[in-house]
C-alpha positions in Angstrom: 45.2 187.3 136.8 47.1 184.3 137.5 44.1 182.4 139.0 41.6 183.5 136.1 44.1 182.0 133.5 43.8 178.5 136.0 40.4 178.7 135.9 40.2 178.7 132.5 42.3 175.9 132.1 40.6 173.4 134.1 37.3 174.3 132.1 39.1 173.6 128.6 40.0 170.0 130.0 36.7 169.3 131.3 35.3 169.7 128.3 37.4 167.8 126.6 37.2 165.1 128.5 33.4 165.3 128.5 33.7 165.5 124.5 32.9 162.0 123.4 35.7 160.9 120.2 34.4 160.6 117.0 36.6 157.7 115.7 39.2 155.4 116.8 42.3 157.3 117.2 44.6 154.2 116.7 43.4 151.2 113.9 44.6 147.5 115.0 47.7 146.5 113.4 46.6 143.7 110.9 48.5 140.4 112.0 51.6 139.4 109.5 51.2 136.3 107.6 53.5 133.0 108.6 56.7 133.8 106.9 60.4 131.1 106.7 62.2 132.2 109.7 65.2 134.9 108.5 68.8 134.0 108.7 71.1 135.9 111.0 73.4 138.1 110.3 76.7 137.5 109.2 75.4 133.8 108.9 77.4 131.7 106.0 74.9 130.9 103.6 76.8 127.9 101.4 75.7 127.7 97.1 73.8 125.0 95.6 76.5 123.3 94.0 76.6 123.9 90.1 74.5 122.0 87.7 77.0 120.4 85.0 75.5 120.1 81.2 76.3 117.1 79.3 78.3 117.6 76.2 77.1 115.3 73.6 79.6 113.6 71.8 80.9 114.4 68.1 79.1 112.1 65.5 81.8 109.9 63.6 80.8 112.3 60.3 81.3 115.5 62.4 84.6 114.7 62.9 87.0 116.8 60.5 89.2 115.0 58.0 93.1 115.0 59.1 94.8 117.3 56.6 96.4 115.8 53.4 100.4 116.3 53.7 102.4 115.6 50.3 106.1 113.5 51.0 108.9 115.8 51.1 111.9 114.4 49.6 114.9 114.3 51.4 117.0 117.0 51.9 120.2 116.7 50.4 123.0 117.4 53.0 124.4 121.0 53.5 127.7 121.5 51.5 130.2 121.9 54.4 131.7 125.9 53.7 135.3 126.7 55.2 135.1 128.4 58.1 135.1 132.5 57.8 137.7 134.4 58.8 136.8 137.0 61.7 136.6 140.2 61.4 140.1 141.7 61.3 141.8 138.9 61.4 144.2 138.2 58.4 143.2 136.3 55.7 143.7 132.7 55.5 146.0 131.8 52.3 144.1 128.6 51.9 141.2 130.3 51.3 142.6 133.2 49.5 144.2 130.5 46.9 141.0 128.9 46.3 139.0 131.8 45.6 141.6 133.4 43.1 141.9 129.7 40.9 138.3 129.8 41.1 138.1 133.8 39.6 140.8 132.7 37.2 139.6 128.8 35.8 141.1 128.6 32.4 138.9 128.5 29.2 137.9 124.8 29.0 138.5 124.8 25.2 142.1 124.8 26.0 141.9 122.1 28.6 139.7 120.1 26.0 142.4 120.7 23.2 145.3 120.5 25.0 144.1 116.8 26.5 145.4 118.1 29.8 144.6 119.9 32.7 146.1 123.5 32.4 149.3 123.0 34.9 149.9 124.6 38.0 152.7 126.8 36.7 150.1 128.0 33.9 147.2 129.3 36.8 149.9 130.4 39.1 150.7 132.7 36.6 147.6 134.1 35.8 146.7 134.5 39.4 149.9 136.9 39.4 148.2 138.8 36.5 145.0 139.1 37.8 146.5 140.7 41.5 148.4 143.4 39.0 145.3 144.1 37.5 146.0 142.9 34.5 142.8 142.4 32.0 143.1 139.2 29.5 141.2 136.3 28.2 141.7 132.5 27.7 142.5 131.7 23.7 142.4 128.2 22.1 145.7 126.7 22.0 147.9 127.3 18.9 149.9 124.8 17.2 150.9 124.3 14.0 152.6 120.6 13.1 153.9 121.5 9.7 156.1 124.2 10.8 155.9 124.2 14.7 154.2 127.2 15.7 152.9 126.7 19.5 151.2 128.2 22.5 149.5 125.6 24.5 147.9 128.0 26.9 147.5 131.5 25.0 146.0 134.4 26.4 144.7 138.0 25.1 146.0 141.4 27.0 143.5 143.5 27.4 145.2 145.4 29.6 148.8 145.6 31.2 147.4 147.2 34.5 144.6 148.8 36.2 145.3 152.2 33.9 147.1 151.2 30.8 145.5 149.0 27.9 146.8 147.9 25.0 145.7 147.4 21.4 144.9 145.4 19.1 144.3 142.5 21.8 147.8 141.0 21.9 148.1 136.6 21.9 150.9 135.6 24.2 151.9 133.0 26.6 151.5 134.1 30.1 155.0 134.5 31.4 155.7 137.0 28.2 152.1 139.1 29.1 153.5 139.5 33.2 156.9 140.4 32.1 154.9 143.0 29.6 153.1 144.0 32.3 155.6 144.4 35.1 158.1 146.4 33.1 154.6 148.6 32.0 154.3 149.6 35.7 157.9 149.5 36.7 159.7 151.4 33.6 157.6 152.6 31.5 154.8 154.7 33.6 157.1 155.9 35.6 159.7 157.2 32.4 156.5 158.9 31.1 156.1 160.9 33.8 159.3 161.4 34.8 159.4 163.2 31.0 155.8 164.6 30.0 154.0 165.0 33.4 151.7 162.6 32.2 150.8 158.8 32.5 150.4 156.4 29.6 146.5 155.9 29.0 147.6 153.2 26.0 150.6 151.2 24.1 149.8 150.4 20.2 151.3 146.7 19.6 152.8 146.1 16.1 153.0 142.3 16.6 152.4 139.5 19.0 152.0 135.7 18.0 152.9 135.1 14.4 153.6 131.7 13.0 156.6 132.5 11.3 160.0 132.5 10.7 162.9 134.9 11.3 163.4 137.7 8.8 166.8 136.5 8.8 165.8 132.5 7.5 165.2 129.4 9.0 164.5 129.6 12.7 161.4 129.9 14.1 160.9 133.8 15.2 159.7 134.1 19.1 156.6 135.6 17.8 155.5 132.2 16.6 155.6 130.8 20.2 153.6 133.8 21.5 157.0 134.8 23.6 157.6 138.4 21.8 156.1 141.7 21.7 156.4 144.6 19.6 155.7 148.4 20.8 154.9 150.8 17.8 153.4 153.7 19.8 152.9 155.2 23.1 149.9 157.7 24.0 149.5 160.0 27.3 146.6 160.9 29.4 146.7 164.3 28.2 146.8 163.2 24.5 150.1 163.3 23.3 151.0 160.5 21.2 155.0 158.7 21.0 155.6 157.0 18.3 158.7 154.6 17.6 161.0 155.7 14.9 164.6 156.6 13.3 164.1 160.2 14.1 161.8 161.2 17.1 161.3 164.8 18.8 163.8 165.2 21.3 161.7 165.1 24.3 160.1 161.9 22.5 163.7 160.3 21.8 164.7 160.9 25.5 161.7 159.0 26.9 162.3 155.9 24.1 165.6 155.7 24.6 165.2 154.9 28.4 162.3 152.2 28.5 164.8 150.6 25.4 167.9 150.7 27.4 166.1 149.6 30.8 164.1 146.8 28.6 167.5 145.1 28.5 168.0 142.6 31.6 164.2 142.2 32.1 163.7 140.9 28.7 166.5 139.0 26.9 165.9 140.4 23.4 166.0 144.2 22.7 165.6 145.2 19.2 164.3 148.6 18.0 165.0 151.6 14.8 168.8 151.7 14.3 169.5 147.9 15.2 167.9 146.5 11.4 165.5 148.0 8.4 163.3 145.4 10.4 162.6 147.3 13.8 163.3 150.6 12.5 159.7 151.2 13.5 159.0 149.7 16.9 160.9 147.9 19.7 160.7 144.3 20.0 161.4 142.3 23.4 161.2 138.9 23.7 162.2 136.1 26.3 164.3 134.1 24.3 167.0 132.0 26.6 170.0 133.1 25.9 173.4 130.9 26.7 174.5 131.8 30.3 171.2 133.6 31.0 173.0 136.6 28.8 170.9 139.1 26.6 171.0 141.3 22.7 170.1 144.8 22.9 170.7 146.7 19.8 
């Protein structure tokens, strides 16, 4: 078997060979045209350098106009400010002077009238008013030639304290309105409600400046130099109402009779019902120097 399958074999590639081929097995290779020779690898190929573009140049009309600036005027110079206080520090008294006279500049009518600046006594005395509280307003200076009625600086209570006005608006000069107003808080508050459980909401005023004389003749009365008040009435928070008289309730009477009694030392006139038919319906006090610095209380 083995030879037969040789046999057949060496016929197949006889034949083969014998069998004359009908084509070219293998066409020519055409030949490649002439081409630049290629760089190697990893050979540094350097850039044409760049081309630069002229940039024409901007036409005299292209060119924009400068803006228009308007002159300033000059600035005026900074008013120099004292400096601040810092925080928590205590206030400087320098400072705190100047801001009260400036809260408390005086009316310019009276300065005007008076032909004088209002002295320092005068603003030192309304600065005192105005750290109690105390509500007024400047008034034109009173002064009468033909009988010699005068307040050169008068002012207007509005108020004796933070909780206690008064009415009508009494004219005085300002050492008798803080004397009013320190025996207000001092005495009479506290008498009210030491007695009623109550605060004084109000004082009714009888009489203030006057340009007159004494009911007695003659002499000029205090009132006409806006240096004496009259009290006619007294009211409470709560409502109540105290007035001044020969004969008041008991509980009334009690409270009177201590503001009169302590009125004497403070103020150097004390006049009230039982003293004359004249003050039998109010108290008056008044400031008055008396010989020796003494004082009347009836």
């Amino acid at each position: 078997m083995a030879a037969f399958g040789f046999f057949r074999l060496g016929r197949l590639l006889l034949a083969v060979a014998a069998t004359p081929l009908a084509g070219p097995v293998l066409a020519k290779a055409p030949d490649l045209p002439q081409t630049a020779p290629v760089p190697q690898l990893n050979q540094q190929v350097t850039p044409p350098p760049p081309t630069e573009i002229p940039v024409p140049e901007p036409r005299p009309e292209d060119a924009p106009e400068p803006p228009t600036i308007a002159p300033q005027p000059p600035e005026k110079p900074a008013r120099a400010e004292p400096p601040a206080s810092p925080p928590g520090a205590p206030p400087n008294p320098a400072e705190a002077d100047e801001k009260a006279e400036q809260k408390i500049l005086p009316d310019p009518r009276s300065a005007a009238i008076a032909g004088k600046e209002m002295p320092a006594e005068e603003l030192a005395c309304r600065r005192r008013l105005k750290s109690m509280g105390v509500d007024f307003e400047e008034r034109k200076p009173e002064h009468d030639t033909a009988v010699g009625c005068s307040i050169p600086y008068p002012i207007a209570l509005k108020t004796l304290g933070k909780s206690i006005a008064i009415g009508p608006e009494p004219e005085l000069n300002c050492q008798m309105a803080e004397a009013a107003a320190r025996f207000a808080a001092s005495v009479i508050q506290p008498a009210a409600k030491a007695e009623f459980g109550a605060d004084i909401k109000s004082i009714g005023q009888a009489s203030a400046f006057v340009c007159r004389s004494r009911n007695g003749g003659g002499k000029l009365s205090e009132h006409a130099f806006g240096n004496a008040l009259d009290i006619a009435s007294f009211k409470l928070s709560d409502g109540k109402e105290i007035d001044v008289g020969p004969a008041p309730p008991e509980k009334d009477a009690k409270f009177l009779n201590a503001v009169r009694k302590a009125a004497c030392g403070p103020f150097k006139t004390v006049l009230g019902p039982g003293s004359d038919a004249d003050h039998s319906l109010h108290l008056h006090f008044d400031l008055e120097p008396r010989r020796n610095g003494g004082t009347f209380c009836q």
